[in-house]
Structure formats: C-alpha cells, structure tokens
C-alpha positions in Angstrom: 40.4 9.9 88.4 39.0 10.2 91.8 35.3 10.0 92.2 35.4 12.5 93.4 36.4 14.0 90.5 33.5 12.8 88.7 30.9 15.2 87.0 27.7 14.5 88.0 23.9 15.9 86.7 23.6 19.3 87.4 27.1 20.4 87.5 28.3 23.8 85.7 32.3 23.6 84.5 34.1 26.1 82.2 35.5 24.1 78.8 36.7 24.5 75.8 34.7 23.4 72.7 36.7 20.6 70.4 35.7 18.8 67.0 32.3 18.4 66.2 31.5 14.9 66.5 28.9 12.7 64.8 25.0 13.2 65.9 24.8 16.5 66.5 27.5 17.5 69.7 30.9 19.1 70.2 33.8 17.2 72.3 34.9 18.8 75.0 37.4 17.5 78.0 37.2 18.0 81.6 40.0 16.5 83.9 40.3 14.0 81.5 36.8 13.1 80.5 35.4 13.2 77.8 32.2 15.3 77.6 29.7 15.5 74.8 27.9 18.8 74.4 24.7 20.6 72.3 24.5 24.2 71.6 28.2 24.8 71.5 30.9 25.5 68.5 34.4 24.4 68.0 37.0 27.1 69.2 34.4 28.5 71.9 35.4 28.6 75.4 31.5 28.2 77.2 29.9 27.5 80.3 28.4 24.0 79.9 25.7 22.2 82.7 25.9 18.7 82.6 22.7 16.9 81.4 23.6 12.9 81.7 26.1 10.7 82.8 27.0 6.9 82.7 30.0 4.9 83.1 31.0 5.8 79.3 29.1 8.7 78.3 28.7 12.2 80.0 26.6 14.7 78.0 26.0 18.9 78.7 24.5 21.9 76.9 26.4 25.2 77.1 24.5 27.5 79.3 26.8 30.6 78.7 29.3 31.5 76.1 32.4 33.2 77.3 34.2 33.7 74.0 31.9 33.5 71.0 32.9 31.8 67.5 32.2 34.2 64.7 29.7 31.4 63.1 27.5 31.5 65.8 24.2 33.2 65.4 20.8 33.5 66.7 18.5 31.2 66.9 15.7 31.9 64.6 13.6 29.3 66.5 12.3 30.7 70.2 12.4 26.2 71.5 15.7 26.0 70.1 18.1 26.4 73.5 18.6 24.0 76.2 16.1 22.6 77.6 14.0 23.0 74.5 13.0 21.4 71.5 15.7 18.5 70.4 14.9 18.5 66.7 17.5 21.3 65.6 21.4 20.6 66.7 23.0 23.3 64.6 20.6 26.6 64.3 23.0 28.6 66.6 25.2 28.4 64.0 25.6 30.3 60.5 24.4 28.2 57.6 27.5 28.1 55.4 29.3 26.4 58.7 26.7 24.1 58.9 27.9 22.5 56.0 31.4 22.7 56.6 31.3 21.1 60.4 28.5 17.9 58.2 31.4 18.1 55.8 34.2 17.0 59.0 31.8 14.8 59.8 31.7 12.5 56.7 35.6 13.3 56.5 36.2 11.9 59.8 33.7 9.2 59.5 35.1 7.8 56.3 38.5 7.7 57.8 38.0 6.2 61.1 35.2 3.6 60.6 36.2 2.9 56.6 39.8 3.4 56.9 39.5 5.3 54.0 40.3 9.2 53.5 38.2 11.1 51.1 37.3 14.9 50.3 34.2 16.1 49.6 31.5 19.2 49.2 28.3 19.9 51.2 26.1 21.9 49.2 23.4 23.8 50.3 19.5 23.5 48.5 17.1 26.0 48.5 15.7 27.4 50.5 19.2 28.3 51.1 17.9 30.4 54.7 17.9 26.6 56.0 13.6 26.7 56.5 10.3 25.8 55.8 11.8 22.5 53.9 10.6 19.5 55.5 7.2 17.7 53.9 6.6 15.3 56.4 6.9 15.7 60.1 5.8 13.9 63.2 4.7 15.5 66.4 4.0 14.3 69.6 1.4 15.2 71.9 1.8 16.6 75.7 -0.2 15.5 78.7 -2.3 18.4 78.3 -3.2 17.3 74.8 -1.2 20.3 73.1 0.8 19.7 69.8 4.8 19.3 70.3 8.4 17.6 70.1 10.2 16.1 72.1 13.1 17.1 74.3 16.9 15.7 73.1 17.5 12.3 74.0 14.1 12.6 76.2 10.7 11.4 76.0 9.5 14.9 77.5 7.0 16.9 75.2 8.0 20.4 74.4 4.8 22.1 73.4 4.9 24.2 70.3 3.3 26.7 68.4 4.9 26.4 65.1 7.9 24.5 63.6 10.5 26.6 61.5 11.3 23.6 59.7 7.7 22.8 58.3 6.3 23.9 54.9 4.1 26.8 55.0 1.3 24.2 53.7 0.9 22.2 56.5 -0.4 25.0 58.6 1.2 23.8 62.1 -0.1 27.0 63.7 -3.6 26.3 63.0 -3.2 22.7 64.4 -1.1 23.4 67.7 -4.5 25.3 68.7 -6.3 22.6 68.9 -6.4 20.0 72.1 -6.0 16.4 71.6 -6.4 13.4 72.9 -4.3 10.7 74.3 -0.5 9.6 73.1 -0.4 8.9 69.6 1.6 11.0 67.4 0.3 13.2 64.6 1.8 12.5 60.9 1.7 15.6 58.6 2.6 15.1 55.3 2.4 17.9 51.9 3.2 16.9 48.2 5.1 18.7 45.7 1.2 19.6 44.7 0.4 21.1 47.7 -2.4 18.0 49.5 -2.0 18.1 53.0 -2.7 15.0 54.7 -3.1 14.7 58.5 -2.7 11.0 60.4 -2.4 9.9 63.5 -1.0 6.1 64.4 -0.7 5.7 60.7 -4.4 6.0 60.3 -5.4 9.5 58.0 -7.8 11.6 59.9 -7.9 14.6 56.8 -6.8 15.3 53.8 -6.0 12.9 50.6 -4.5 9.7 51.7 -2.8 9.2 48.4 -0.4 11.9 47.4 0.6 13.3 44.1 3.8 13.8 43.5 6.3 15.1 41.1 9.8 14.9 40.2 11.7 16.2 37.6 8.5 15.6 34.9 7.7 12.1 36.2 4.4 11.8 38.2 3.9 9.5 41.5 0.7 8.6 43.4 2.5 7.7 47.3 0.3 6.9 50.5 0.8 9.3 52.9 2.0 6.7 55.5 5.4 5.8 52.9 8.4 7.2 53.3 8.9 9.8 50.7 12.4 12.2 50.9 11.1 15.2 54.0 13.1 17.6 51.9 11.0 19.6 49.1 13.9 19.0 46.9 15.7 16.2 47.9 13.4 14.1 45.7 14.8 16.1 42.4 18.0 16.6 43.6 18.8 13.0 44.4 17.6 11.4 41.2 19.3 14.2 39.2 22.2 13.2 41.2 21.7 9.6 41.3 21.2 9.4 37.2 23.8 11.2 35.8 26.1 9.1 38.3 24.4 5.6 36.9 25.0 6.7 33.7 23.0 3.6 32.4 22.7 2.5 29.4 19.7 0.3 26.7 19.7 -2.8 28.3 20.8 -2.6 31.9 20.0 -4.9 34.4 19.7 -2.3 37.3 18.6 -3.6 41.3 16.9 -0.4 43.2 17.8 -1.8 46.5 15.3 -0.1 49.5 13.6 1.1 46.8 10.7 2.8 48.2 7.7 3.5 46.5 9.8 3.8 43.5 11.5 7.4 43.4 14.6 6.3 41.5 12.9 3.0 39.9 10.8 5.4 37.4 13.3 7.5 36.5 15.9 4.9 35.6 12.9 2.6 33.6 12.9 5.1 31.1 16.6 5.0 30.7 16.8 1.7 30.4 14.1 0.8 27.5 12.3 -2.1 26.9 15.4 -4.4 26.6 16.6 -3.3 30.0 15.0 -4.0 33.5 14.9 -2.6 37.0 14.0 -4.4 40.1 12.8 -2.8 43.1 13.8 -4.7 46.3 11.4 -2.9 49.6 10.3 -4.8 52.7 7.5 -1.7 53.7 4.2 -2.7 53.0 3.0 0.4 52.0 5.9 1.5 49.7 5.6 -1.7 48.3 1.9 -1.2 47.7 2.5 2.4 46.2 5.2 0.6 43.4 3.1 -2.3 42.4 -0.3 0.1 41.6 2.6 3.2 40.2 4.4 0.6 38.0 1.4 -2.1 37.3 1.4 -0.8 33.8 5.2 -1.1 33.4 6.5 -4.3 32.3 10.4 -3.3 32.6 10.1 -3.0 36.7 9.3 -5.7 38.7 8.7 -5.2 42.8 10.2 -7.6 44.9 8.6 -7.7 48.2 11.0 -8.6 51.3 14.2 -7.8 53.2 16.8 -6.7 50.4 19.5 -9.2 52.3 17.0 -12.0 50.8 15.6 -11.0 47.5 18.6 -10.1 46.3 19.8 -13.6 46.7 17.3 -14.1 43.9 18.6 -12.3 41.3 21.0 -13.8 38.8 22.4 -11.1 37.2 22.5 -6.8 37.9 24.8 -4.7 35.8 24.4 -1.6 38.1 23.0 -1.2 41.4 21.0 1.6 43.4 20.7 1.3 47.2 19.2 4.2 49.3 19.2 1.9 52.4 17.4 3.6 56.3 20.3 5.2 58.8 21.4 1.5 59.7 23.1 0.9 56.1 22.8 -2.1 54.0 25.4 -4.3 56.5 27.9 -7.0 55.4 25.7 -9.6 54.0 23.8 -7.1 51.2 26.9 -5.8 50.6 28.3 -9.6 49.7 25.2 -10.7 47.7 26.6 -6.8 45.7 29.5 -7.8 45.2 28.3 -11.6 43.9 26.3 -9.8 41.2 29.5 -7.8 40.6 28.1 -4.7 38.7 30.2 -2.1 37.0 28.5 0.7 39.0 26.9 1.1 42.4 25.3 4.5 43.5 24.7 4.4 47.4 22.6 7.5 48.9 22.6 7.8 52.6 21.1 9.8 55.4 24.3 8.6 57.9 27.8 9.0 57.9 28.3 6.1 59.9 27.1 3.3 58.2 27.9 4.8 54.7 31.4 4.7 56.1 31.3 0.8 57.4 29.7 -0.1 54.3 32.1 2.0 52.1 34.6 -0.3 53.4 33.2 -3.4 52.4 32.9 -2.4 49.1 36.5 -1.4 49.0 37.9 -4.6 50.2 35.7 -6.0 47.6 37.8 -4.8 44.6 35.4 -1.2 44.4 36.9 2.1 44.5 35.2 5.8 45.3 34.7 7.7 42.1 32.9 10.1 43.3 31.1 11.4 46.2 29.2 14.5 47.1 27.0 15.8 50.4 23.8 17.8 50.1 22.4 19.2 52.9 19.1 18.2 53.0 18.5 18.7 56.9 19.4 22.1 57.1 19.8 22.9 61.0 20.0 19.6 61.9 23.6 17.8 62.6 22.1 15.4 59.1 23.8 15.3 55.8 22.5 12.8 52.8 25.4 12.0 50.4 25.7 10.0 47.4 28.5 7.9 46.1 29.6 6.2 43.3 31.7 3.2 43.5 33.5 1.7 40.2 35.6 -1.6 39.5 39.3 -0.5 38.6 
C-alpha cells in the first residue's frame, strides 16, 4: 500500500460493515486495511470517520448510514452516538440481535483461540427492554466537577444527566446535580434490598457500607467496595445455573476458585452437608473479609486468602471445582494445578470470550470435554456476554 494510501484521523470513507468482532466493533476493509468500527451493523453499507490509527490498528465510528440493517434501532440513550458516552457498544441495535452478534462472538472465539467449535444460546434476563439493570456503577468526574463517563478508548469525561443502565434506586439524576470536587471517581452501589451506598476512592461518603443481599433464599452481608455481580439478576441466575450444572453431591470436596465474598460458596455448603467441604480461594481483601465474617459460623467452608495459582497448590484433594475468575481468565498454571486435583466436574463462569476460549483449551488438552455451555446476557447493550460451562472427564 502506498502511504499515501494510508487513512489517517479525520478521514471520511464509504465501507461496508463485516462480522462483528470481539469488544464491541464491526470489521470493515478499506484498500486492504483492516478498519475496526463502533456504531455500525454487519450487512450495512455506512459512512465511517476514522477515530485512531497505529501501525496495526485503525479504528472509526459510522457517521452516516447509507443502507440500514433491519436490526438497527434508536438509541434510547441521548450520549449514545459518536463522540459520546463509551459505556454502551450495541444500543443502535435491536435487543434480540444483540444476543445473536454476543452469540458469533463466543462462536468465533471458541474456534479460533480454543480450536474448538461449539454452539450455543444467548438468553436474554429481565428486564428484557435491556435497562435499568446494573447495581453498581462507577462514574467519573469532569473538570467542571459534573458527574460523567468516559469517552471510548479515552480518558475524556462525557458529562451526564442520567444513565439508562442504572437501577432506578441509585437516583443518578439527583446526584449529576450536584458539583464536585477534584478527580476521584464516584462508586454507586444498590442491593437486592434496595440500600444505596455512595463512595468515592473506595472510601463510603453515604449510605450503609455493608449491603444486604439476597439470592435465591440465602442472605449475604457484602461491603460496598466488593465485587458483587452489576446485574440485578445475574447473582440468581448464575447460581441457579452454576448448581444444577455441579450437581454435587453429600460429601464433595468442592474449590470455589475467585470466589468472592462467597456467592456460589453458600449456596453449594448447603448441598454438600456436614461430611462435604468447600473452599473459597480470593486474593481481594475485602471479599475475603465479607466470607470470613458471612461464613465464620460455618464450619464446612474455609476462606483461603491469596492468589488462586497459589492456594490451590495447597489443596490435596477437590472432587468438583467452581472458578468465576476477572476478564483475564484463570491462565495456564491454575488450569494445571485443576487438572492435578483432577475432579469429575468443573463449572467455569466468565465475563470474556477470550480467555474462556484459551482456557477452554487447556482443559481440553487435559483429557476434559464441553458438556454443556450456555450465554446470558447480563450486559444488555454492551458488546459483554457472561457464560457458563461445564466441563466433564470422558
């Protein structure tokens, strides 16, 4: 290619939209490069305005759409456009196609980082009108001390009034009027019994700082500084998931691996009775904090406190395993000390495609086979999609 040639910032070129591709963008060629774009949808032919470049990468929004697909549809956000807020990838498009492009996603995932081809189902969870779902948010905060998010792939602070995505209960409305001061982000998290907690640099400012919490009849106290699921029912849909995959059994020796303040650790302690245990393997100081006071008077769960990749190394013996490991995955060397302890199950739920796939592929070459794995879209607008899957020895 002559240089010419080259696309450079700020340049408008007529494409047409290809395959969706992982994180949120459509492929689309240009005398034979490779452009990633936002806002578009396979099959359209679009206007796009090129956004970055680098010597691998070149990245555009579409600015105008020539020939529309039949799943796009408006935006019900007013910051969700180019230029705007970077939290939503996909709410140009209709719901229902949503799942099916997340679906492709895994599909294509599985196959070109795993090596292995699966099928599978994205199903949708209320509210099925893809808002007002996420518990816990971040914000940032602009120069001018107004409430916001940032810009895609930017450090820029879009300022906001409200966020489509956030629970009724945490009011956003009511705290975008108000100025602050200097960088730090604000935290905002709601439990499933409606206390709001407000924090800023992890410290709380308002409400409770421990949350109640409950899932499917089982009752949690959590800090508002751990991770807990964002979606209102991610936390029952994944453990009514999760158990009925585990099928577990009296007596089961069961490691919750990333295990949180202990979401999937209650739940399976009271499958696995008094003969059985359950350790829970979290390096987060906070979590970790929650599980000790939450399971103090449980003598079937112990909490291991550390990096998985080294605790694990302690235990002698696991006849199933849970792992809900952060977007990176678990990696080779948890995977190994899995496969040493060579249970007859291992449910993994993930938040990436990606690494799900790379670490799929371990487990495979290990002797483990997919028995069955399903998608829930639990980040309804955004280009995210949690799945679970259960892997079995032959």
């Amino acid at each position: 290619m002559q240089e010419a040639d080259r696309l450079s910032v700020g340049d408008r070129v007529t494409v047409e939209i290809g395959n969706v591709a992982h994180g949120g963008h459509f492929i689309a060629r240009h005398n034979g490069q490779v452009i990633f774009v936002r806002h578009g949808i396979t099959g359209e032919k679009a206007v796009i305005e090129i956004t970055s470049t680098s010597s691998k990468v070149v990245r555009a929004d579409v600015v105008e759409v020539l020939e529309a697909s039949p799943a796009r549809v408006e935006a019900p956000c007013s910051y969700a456009h180019p230029g705007g807020c970077g939290g939503c990838d996909f709410q140009h498009i209709d719901l229902a196609f949503q799942r099916e492009l997340k679906r492709r996603v895994v599909i294509e995932q599985f196959s070109r980082l795993g090596g292995i081809e699966i099928d599978l189902d994205v199903k949708g969870v209320e509210p099925l009108n893809g808002l007002r779902w996420r518990t816990r948010m971040d914000f940032a905060v602009s120069p001018q001390g107004r409430l916001g998010l940032f810009g895609n792939r930017s450090n820029d602070v879009v300022e906001v009034e409200d966020c489509l995505l956030a629970v009724e209960e945490m009011k956003v409305s009511e705290i975008a009027t108000r100025k602050w001061n200097g960088k730090d982000r604000l935290e905002l998290a709601v439990s499933s019994k409606g206390q709001v907690n407000l924090s800023r640099a992890g410290r709380s400012i308002s409400g409770a700082t421990e949350l109640h919490e409950e899932v499917n009849g089982l009752s949690y106290r959590v800090s508002a500084v751990s991770f807990w699921q964002g979606h209102k029912r991610a936390p029952s849909t994944l453990v009514t998931e999760a158990m009925q995959l585990l099928a577990l059994q009296d007596g089961d020796i069961v490691c919750d691996l990333y295990g949180g303040a202990g979401l999937f650790a209650a739940a399976m302690s009271k499958r696995v009775g008094s003969t059985g245990k359950v350790h829970l393997i979290e390096l987060d100081r906070h979590a970790t904090s929650d599980a000790k006071k939450g399971f103090a008077l449980t003598k079937n769960v112990e909490v291991h406190v550390g990096r998985v990749e080294n605790e694990l190394k302690k235990i002698a013996r696991s006849t199933v395993i849970l792992l809900d490991p952060p977007r990176t995955g678990a990696g080779k060397e948890v995977v190994d000390q899995m496969l040493r302890l060579a249970p007859r199950t291992i449910v993994y739920v993930s938040c990436d495609p990606a690494s799900l796939a790379r670490d799929a592929k371990y487990l495979t070459e290990g002797g483990y086979s997919i028995s069955h794995i399903v998608g829930y879209d639990l980040f309804p607008m955004t280009s995210h999609v949690e799945c679970v899957v259960q892997f079995t020895r032959p």
